[in-house]
Structures are given as structure tokens and as C-alpha cells.
C-alpha positions in Angstrom: -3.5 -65.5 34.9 -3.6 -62.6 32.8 -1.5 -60.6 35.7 0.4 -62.9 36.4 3.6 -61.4 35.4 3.1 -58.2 37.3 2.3 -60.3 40.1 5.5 -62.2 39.9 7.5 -59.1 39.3 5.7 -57.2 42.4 6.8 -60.3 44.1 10.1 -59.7 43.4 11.0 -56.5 43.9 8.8 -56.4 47.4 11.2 -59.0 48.4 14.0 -56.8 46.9 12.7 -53.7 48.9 12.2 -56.1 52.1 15.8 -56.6 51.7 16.9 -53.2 51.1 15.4 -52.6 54.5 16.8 -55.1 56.7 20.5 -53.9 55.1 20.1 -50.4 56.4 18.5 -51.5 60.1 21.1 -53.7 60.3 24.1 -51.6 59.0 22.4 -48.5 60.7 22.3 -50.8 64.2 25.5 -52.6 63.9 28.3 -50.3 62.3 26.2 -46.9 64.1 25.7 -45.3 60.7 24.3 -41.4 60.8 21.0 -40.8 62.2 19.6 -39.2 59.1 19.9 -42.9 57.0 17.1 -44.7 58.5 14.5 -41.7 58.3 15.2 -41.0 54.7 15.9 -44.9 53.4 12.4 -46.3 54.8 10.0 -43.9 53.0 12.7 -44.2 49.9 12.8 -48.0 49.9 9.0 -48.1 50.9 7.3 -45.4 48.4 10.1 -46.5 45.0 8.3 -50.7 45.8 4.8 -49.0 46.1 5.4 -47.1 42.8 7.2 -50.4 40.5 3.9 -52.3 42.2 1.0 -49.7 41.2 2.6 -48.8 37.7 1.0 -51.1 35.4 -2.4 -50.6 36.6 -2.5 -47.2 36.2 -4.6 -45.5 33.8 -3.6 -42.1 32.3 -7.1 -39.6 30.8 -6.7 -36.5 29.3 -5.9 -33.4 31.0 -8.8 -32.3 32.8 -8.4 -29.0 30.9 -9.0 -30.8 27.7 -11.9 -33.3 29.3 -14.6 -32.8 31.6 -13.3 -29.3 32.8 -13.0 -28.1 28.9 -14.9 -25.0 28.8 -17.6 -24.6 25.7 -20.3 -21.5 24.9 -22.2 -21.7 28.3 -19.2 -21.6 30.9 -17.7 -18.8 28.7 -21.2 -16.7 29.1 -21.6 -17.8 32.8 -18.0 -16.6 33.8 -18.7 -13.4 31.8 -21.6 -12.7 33.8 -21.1 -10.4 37.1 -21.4 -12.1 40.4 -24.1 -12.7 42.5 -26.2 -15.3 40.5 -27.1 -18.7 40.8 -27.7 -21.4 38.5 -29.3 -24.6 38.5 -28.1 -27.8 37.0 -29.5 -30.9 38.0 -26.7 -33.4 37.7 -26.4 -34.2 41.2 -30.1 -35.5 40.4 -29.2 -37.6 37.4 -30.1 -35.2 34.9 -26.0 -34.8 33.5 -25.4 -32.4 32.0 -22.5 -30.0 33.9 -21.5 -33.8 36.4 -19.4 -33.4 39.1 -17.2 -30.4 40.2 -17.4 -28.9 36.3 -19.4 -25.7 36.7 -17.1 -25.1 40.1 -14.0 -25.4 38.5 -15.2 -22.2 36.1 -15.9 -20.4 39.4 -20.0 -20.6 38.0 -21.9 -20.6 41.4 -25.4 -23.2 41.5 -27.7 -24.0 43.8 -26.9 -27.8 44.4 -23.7 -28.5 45.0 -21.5 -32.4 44.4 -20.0 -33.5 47.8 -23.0 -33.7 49.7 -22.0 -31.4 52.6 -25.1 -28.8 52.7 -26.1 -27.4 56.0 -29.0 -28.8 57.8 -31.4 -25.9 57.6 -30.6 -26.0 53.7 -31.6 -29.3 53.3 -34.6 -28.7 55.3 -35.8 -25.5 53.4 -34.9 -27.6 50.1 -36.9 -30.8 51.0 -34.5 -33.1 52.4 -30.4 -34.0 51.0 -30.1 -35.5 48.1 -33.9 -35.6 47.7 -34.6 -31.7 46.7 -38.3 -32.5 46.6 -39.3 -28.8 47.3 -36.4 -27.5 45.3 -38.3 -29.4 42.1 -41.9 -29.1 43.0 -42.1 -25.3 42.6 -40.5 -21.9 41.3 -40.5 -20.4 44.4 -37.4 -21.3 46.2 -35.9 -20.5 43.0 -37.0 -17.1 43.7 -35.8 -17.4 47.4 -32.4 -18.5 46.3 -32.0 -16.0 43.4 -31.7 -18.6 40.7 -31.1 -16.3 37.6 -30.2 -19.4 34.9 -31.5 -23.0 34.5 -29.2 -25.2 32.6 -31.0 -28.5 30.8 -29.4 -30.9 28.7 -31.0 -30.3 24.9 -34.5 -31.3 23.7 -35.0 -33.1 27.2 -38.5 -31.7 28.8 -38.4 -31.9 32.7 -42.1 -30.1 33.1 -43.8 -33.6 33.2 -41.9 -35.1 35.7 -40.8 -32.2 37.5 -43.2 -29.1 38.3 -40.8 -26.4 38.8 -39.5 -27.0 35.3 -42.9 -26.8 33.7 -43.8 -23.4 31.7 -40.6 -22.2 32.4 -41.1 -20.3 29.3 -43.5 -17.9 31.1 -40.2 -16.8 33.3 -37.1 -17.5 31.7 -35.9 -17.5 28.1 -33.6 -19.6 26.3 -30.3 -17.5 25.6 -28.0 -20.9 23.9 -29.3 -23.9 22.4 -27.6 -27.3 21.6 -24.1 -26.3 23.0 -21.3 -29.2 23.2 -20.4 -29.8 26.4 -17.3 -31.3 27.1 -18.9 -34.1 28.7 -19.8 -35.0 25.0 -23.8 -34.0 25.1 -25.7 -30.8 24.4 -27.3 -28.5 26.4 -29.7 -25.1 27.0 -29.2 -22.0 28.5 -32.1 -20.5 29.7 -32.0 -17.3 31.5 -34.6 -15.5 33.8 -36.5 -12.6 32.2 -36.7 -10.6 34.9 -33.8 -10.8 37.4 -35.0 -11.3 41.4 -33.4 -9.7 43.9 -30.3 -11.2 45.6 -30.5 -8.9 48.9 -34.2 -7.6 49.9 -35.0 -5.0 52.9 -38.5 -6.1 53.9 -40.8 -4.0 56.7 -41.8 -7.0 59.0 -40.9 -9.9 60.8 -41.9 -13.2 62.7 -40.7 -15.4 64.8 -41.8 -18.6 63.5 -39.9 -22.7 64.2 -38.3 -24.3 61.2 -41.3 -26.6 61.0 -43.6 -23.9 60.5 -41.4 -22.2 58.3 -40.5 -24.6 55.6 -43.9 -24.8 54.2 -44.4 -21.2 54.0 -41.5 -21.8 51.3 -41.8 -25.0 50.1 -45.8 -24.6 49.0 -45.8 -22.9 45.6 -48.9 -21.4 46.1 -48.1 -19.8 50.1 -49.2 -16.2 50.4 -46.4 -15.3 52.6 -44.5 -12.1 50.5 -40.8 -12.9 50.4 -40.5 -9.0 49.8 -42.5 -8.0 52.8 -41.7 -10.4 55.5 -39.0 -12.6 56.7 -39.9 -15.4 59.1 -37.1 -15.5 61.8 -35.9 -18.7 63.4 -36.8 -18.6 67.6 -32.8 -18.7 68.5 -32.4 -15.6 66.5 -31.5 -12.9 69.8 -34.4 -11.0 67.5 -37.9 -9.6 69.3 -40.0 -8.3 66.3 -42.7 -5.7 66.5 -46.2 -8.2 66.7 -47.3 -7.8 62.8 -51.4 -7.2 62.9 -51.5 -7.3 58.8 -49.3 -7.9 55.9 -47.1 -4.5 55.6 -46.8 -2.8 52.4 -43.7 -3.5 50.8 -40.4 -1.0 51.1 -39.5 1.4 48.3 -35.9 1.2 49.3 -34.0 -1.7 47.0 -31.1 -3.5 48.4 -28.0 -3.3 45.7 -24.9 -5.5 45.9 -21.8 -3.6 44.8 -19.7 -5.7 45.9 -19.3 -9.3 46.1 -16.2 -11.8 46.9 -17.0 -15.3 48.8 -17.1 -14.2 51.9 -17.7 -10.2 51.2 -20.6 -8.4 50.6 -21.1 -5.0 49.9 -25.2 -3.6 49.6 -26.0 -0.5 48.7 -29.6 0.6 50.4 -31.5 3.2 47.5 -33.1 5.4 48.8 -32.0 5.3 52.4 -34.7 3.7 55.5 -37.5 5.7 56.3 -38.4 3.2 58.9 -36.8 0.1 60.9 -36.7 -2.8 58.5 -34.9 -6.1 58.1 -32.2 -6.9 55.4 -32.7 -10.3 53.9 -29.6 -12.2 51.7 -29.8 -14.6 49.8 -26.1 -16.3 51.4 -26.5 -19.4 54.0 -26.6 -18.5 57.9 -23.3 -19.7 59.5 -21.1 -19.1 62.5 -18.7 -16.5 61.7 -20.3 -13.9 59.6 -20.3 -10.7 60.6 -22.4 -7.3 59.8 -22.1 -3.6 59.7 -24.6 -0.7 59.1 -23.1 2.3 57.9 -20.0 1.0 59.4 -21.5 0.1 62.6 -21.8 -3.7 64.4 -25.3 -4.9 63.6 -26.4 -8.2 64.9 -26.7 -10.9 62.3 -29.6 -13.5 62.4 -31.3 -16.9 60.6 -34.1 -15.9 58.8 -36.3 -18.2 56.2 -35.0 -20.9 57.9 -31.1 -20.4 56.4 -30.7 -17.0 55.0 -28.5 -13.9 56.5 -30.7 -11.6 58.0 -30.0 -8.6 60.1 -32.2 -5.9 61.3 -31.7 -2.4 59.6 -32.1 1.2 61.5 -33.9 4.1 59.8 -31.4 5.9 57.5 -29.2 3.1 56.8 -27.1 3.4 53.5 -24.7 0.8 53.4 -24.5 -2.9 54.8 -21.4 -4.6 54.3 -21.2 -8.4 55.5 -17.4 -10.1 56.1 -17.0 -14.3 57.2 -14.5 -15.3 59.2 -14.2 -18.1 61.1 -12.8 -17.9 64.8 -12.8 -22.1 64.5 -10.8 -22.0 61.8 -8.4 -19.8 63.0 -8.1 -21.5 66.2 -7.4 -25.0 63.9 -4.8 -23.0 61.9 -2.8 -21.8 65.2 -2.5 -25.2 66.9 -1.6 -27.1 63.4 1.3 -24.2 63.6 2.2 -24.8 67.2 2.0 -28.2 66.5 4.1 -28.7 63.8 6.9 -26.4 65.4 6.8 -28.4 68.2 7.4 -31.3 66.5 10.1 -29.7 64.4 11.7 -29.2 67.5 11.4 -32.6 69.2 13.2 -33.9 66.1 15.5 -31.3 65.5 16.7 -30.7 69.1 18.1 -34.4 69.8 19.8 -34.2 66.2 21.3 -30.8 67.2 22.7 -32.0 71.0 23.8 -35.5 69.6 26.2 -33.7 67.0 27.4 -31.5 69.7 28.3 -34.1 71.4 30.0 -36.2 68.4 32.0 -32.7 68.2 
């Protein structure tokens, strides 16, 4: 009852546009009207009703720039800071604080995405999608991950519940306090004392299956040295020297000086004295590609979804590029494609007013 005048008017001018339509089919059949009426009336005629029908059930919100993307203290400091880092925010968990797509609209990078589309070996290492239960149980695939800032919403205390966030005072320390957010709470800033390493050369290797792997990860308290060995998956292309003991760890660091999505750029200081394997902290996929000192390297899974690729002795410089050869492939035949169809549309209009000449 309460629509019902919208309902009688939407009525009315479908049957108005329903008209419209048989007018020009008929006058475009009958009296032979140009071929460019019928294409251009129907989506008119068709899109003007849908827009009279949908108007008074639309709803208008502020400007996102002004509303949930509205930037405050801690997006300000976060875009500030130089790339690589990640960040954790728990509001894909129901912890809000940054919901949504807000932290990557400010181009801040975190560890849990919004849409739901994570790689399979992510969601393995990280205990399952949309679960996370390793991700929350421990610190240490914060480490793995390079997690440099937590974000919480104020005076909320996650240690009880959740045992990564217990203590976090022994690692990290809280840089902003009680900041607006646009979504209309407050929230922390907490920052890690002492930065880990984004990109780590490490002495040894082993091949090891995913379901061995993940809980050499997942268990807070596993021995296994991320800076000493990386555990490669068995489709890696990768035979490494058999490891009899733990090998002391490498004084060489790995530096990114560079960084773009997609481009990398690590320094190696000082250079190898020995063959050793880089480790980043970037997801495995199809379509990245390595060089050592300018030279193709092979490029591998390792701890079950990072980019890992093995490193000569004297190495300076690794430099990793993505680019997808299935993507390109797409973007050629939606080109062909459309060109063809411009074509089979344009070629008949082209003869027929030929012909008419």
C-alpha cells in the first residue's frame, strides 16, 4: 500500500515504453526507416523505463571520500610509511575496525584481505579461509608474513580469546591511541619493535609436502629457523643438498630497494660466500619471474606459498618482475574479439549504404 503510487506510475510508463517500442519496430518494418533507429531506440526506450522505475528507491550516502574511505591519524601514518610492510586488521574476522575495502583504498597493504579470493596454499599455511586459526593462535606466521603493525579497535583486549594477540606488548608498541575512524569507532596503532625481515637468504633447504609443512609454521613453539631453512614444496624443479644438521645462519641480509606490486628489487649485503636460497615474503604464482645479477634464475614455492629461488655464490642483486602470459593471452582475444565484431556490424552498414548510393 505504501508504494503503491510508484507501483501505479512504473505501470504506466512501462506500458508507455512498451509502446514506444512497438512504434519504432513497426515504423522501422513498415515505412523501411534507417538501420541505425532500432539499435539506438531499444536500449534508449529500455534503460530511460528502467531509470523512471528504480528512481524512488534509491538511496543516496555520502561520498565515499567523506564516509568509510575518509582517512583519519592511522591511514595518514600507514601511507607515510615506505613499502614493503604488512598489517593486520581483523575485520574480516568480526573485530571492525578498518571493514571492508577501507585500508585498500589508502593503498595500506594487510595480511587478510575482503573478497575472499586467497590462494589455496595461503589458506592452508594460514589455517583454513575465512577461519585463520593458525594466523590467531601464534606470532609466528606474523613473523613469516612480515607483519610490521597490528591495528585493534581501542580498549578491546584480544589476548584472551586469541593467543597471537596476547603480550603483544613484549613485541610491538603502541605508536596511536584512540583515533576516530571514519567508520565512527576508535582504534590503536601498534607497531613492531623490531622490524623482521621481508626478504631472507637462508643456507639450507628441504623438500618437504604441504602437510608436513604447515605445522612447521603453524606450531608456535616449532624449532624449524625461518632464517636458516626454507622447506620447499616436492613440485618445486628444486634438488637440495641432503641437510645432516641445522646450518648456521647467513651473514648476508636481503634488502628491498625497490618495491612496486609486481616489482621487486633486493639488494644482497655482503655478497654470497656460499650457494644459498632467497626467501620472500610475496605469494608463489604463475607468472613471476627472477633474475640474479641480471641473470634468469629459476623461481620456486617454498614454506608452502612464498617466492623462493636458489641463489649462486656472489650474487648481489635479485630483481623479481610478474607478468602473466594468461592474462595477456585474455587481453589479445577480448581485442580480436571486439574488432571482429566491430566489423561484422560495421561491414553490412558500410555495403548496404553503398548500395542505397
Amino acid at each position: 500500500q505504501a508504494a503503491r503510487a510508484s507501483i501505479l506510475t512504473g505501470a504506466l510508463t512501462s506500458g508507455l515504453a512498451l509502446l514506444g517500442l512497438g512504434i519504432v519496430a513497426w515504423f522501422h518494418r513498415a515505412k523501411g526507416g534507417p538501420s541505425w533507429m532500432l539499435p539506438i531506440a531499444l536500449p534508449l526506450i529500455v534503460s530511460s523505463d528502467l531509470w523512471l522505475n528504480a528512481r524512488p528507491f534509491w538511496t543516496y550516502s555520502e561520498p565515499p571520500s567523506e564516509a568509510l574511505f575518509a582517512g583519519d591519524g592511522i591511514t595518514r601514518t600507514l601511507q607515510e610509511t615506505a613499502l614493503p610492510y604488512r598489517v593486520i586488521d581483523l575485520s574480516d574476522t568480526g573485530v571492525d575496525t578498518y571493514p571492508g575495502a577501507s585500508l585498500m583504498a589508502f593503498g595500506i597493504p594487510q595480511i587478510l584481505g575482503h573478497h575472499g579470493n586467497q590462494l589455496h596454499h595461503f589458506n592452508e599455511l594460514l589455517g583454513g579461509k575465512n577461519e585463520w586459526r593458525y594466523l590467531l593462535t601464534g606470532r609466528r606466521l606474523w613473523d613469516l608474513f612480515a607483519v610490521q603493525y597490528v591495528l585493534l579497535p581501542s580498549g578491546v583486549d584480544l589476548g584472551a580469546q586469541l593467543p597471537a594477540y596476547a603480550d603483544l606488548a613484549l613485541e610491538f608498541d603502541t605508536v596511536m591511541t584512540s583515533v576516530p575512524t571514519a567508520r565512527g569507532g576508535v582504534a590503536d596503532l601498534l607497531a613492531r619493535r623490531d622490524p623482521v625481515a621481508y626478504a631472507r637468504v637462508v643456507p639450507g633447504a628441504i623438500t618437504s609436502p604441504d602437510e608436513e609443512a604447515v605445522p612447521n609454521f603453524a606450531n608456535p613453539q616449532s624449532p624449524l629457523p625461518l632464517d636458516r631453512v626454507v622447506l620447499l614444496a616436492p613440485d618445486a624443479g628444486i634438488e637440495p643438498e641432503p641437510l645432516r644438521e641445522v646450518p648456521a645462519a647467513l651473514e648476508t641480509e636481503a634488502q628491498v630497494t625497490a618495491w612496486a606490486p609486481g616489482s621487486m628489487t633486493i639488494r644482497l649485503d655482503p655478497r654470497l660466500r656460499q650457494d644459498a636460497y632467497a626467501v620472500v615474503s610475496e605469494n608463489y604464482y604463475p607468472g613471476w619471474r627472477a633474475w640474479a645479477d641480471g641473470e634468469p634464475v629459476a623461481i620456486a614455492r617454498g614454506n608452502v606459498t612464498m617466492l623462493t629461488v636458489p641463489v649462486r655464490a656472489g650474487t648481489s642483486e635479485l630483481r623479481f618482475e610478474f607478468a602473466s602470459d594468461a592474462y595477456d593471452r585474455g587481453r589479445l582475444i577480448t581485442v580480436v574479439s571486439l574488432l571482429v565484431t566491430i566489423l561484422l556490424i560495421g561491414v553490412p552498414v558500410i555495403r548496404q549504404r553503398r548500395h542505397r548510393g
